[in-house]
C-alpha positions as CSV (number, residue, x, y, z in Angstrom):
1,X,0.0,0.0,0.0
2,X,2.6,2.4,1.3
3,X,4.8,1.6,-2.6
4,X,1.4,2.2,-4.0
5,X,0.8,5.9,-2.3
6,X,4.6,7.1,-2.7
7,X,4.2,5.9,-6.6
8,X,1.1,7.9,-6.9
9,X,2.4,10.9,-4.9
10,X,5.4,11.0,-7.4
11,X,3.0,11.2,-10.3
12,X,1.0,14.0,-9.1
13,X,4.4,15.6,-8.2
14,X,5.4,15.2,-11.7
15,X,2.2,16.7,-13.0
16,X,2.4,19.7,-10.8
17,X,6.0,20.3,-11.8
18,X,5.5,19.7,-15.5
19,X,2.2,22.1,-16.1
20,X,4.0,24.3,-13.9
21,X,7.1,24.9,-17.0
22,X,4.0,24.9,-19.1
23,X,2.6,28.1,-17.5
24,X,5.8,29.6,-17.0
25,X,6.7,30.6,-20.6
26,X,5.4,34.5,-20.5
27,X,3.3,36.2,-23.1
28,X,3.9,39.5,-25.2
29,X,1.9,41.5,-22.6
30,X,4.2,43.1,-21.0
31,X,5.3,45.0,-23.8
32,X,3.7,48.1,-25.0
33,X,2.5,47.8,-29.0
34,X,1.2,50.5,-29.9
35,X,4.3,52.5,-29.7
36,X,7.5,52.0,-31.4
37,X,10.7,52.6,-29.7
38,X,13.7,53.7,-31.2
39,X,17.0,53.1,-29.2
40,X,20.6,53.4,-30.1
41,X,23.5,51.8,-28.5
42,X,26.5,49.5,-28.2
43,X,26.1,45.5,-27.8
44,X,27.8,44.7,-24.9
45,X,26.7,40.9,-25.4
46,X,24.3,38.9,-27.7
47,X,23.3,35.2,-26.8
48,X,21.4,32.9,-28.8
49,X,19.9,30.9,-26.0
50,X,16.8,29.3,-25.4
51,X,14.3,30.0,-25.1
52,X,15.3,33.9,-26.7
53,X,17.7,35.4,-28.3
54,X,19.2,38.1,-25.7
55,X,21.1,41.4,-27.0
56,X,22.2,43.5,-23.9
57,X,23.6,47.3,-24.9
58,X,24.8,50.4,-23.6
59,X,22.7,53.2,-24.3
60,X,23.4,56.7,-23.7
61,X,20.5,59.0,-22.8
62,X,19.9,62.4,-23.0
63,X,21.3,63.3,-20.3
64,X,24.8,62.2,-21.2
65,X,24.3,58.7,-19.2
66,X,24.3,55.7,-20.1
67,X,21.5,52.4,-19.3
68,X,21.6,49.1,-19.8
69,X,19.2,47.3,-22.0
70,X,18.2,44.6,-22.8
71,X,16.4,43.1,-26.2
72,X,14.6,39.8,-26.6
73,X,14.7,38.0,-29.8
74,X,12.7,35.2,-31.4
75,X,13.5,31.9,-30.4
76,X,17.0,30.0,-31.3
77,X,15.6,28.4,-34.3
78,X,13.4,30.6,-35.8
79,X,16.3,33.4,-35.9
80,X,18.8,30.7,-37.3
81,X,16.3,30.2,-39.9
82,X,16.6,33.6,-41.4
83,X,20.5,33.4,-41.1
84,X,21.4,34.8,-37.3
85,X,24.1,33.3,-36.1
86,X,26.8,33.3,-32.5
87,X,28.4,36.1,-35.2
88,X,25.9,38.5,-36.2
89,X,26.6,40.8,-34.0
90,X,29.7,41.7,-32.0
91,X,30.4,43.1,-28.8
92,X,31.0,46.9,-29.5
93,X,29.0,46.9,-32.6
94,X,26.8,50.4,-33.0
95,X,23.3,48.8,-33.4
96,X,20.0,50.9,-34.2
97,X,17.2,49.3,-32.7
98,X,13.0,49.3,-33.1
99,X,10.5,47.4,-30.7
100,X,8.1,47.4,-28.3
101,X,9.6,48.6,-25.1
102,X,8.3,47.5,-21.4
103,X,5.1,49.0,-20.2
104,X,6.9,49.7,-17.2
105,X,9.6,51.3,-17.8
106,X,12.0,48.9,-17.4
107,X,15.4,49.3,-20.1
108,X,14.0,46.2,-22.1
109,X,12.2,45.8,-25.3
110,X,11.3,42.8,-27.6
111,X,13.1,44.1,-31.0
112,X,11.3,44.3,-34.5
113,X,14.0,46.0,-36.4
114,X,18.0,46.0,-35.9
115,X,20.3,47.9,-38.3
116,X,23.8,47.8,-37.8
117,X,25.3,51.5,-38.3
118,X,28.8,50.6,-39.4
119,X,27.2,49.3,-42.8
120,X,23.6,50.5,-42.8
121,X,22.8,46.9,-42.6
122,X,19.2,45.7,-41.6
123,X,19.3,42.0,-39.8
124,X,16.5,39.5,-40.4
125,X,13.3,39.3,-39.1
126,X,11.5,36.1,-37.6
127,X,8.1,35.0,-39.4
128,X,6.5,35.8,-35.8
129,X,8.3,39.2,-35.0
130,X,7.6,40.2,-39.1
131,X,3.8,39.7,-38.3
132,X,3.7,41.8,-34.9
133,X,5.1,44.3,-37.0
134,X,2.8,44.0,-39.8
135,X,0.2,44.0,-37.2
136,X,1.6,47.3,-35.6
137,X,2.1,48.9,-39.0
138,X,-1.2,48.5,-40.0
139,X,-3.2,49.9,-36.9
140,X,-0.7,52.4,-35.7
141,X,1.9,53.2,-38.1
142,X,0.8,55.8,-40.3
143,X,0.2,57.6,-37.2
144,X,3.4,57.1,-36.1
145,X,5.7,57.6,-38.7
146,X,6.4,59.6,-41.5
147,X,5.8,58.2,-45.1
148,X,9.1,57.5,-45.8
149,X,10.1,55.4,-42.2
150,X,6.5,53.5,-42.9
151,X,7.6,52.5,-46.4
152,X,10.8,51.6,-45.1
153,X,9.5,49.5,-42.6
154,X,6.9,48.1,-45.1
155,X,9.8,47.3,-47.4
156,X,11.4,45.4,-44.1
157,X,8.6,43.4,-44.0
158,X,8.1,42.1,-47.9
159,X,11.9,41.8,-47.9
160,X,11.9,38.8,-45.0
161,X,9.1,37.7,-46.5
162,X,10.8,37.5,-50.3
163,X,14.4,36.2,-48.6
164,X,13.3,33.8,-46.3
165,X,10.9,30.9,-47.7
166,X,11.3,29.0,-44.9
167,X,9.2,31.3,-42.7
């Protein structure tokens, strides 16, 4: 009886512990989309980790000093999919970066757009961040934006889309 109770014990356990990973995995709430951020700064490190790619950089403010952000990326697979790599990007490389920035506050935002300033270079977008920014553009961006940034950001969007089959 007692093998019995400590087997079933361990199951439930298991259950508890398993649906609890499940619900861990956070949403895109915590991010503000309707507005998109512009932020400029130095990368200081870039992971490609599950379960995000991370970007941490130095940004200076306004006010002369700097913050440290940090951006989330797609998953691992989806950006080596459209051709991200350990390599990309290199610690001390001048990015430009768009997304949606914390509702908070906080120095972190879930990127939709890196360009890297040495070269003028725009990195690829995931299928899933390429259609929260179609989805942005679309209800807020012509608002937002002058002609020219939308089209440019329109163009982002049909470019991944041309480049990337896979997605």
């Amino acid at each position: 009886m007692m093998n019995k109770l400590r087997a079933v014990f361990t199951v439930v356990v298991g259950f508890v512990v398993a649906t609890g990973w499940l619900w861990a995995h956070h949403s895109d709430a915590v991010y503000d989309q309707t507005t998109l951020k512009i932020i400029k700064g130095t990368v200081r490190q870039h992971m490609l980790v599950n379960p995000h790619q991370v970007i941490k950089l130095r940004v200076q403010g306004a006010d002369g000093r700097y913050t440290a952000w940090t951006l989330i990326g797609a998953n691992v697979s989806s950006n080596r999919a459209v051709g991200w790599t350990k390599e990309t990007l290199q610690v001390g490389d001048p990015i430009t970066a768009w997304g949606f920035a914390y509702r908070d506050g906080k120095p972190n935002m879930t990127w939709m757009r890196i360009v890297k300033e040495l070269d003028g270079r725009m990195l690829p977008i995931s299928g899933n961040k390429n259609d929260k920014l179609a989805r942005f553009l679309s209800k807020y961006g012509k608002d937002q934006m002058s002609q020219e940034e939308y089209e440019v950001f329109e163009r982002s969007i049909n470019w991944v889309e041309e480049n990337n089959p896979r997605q």
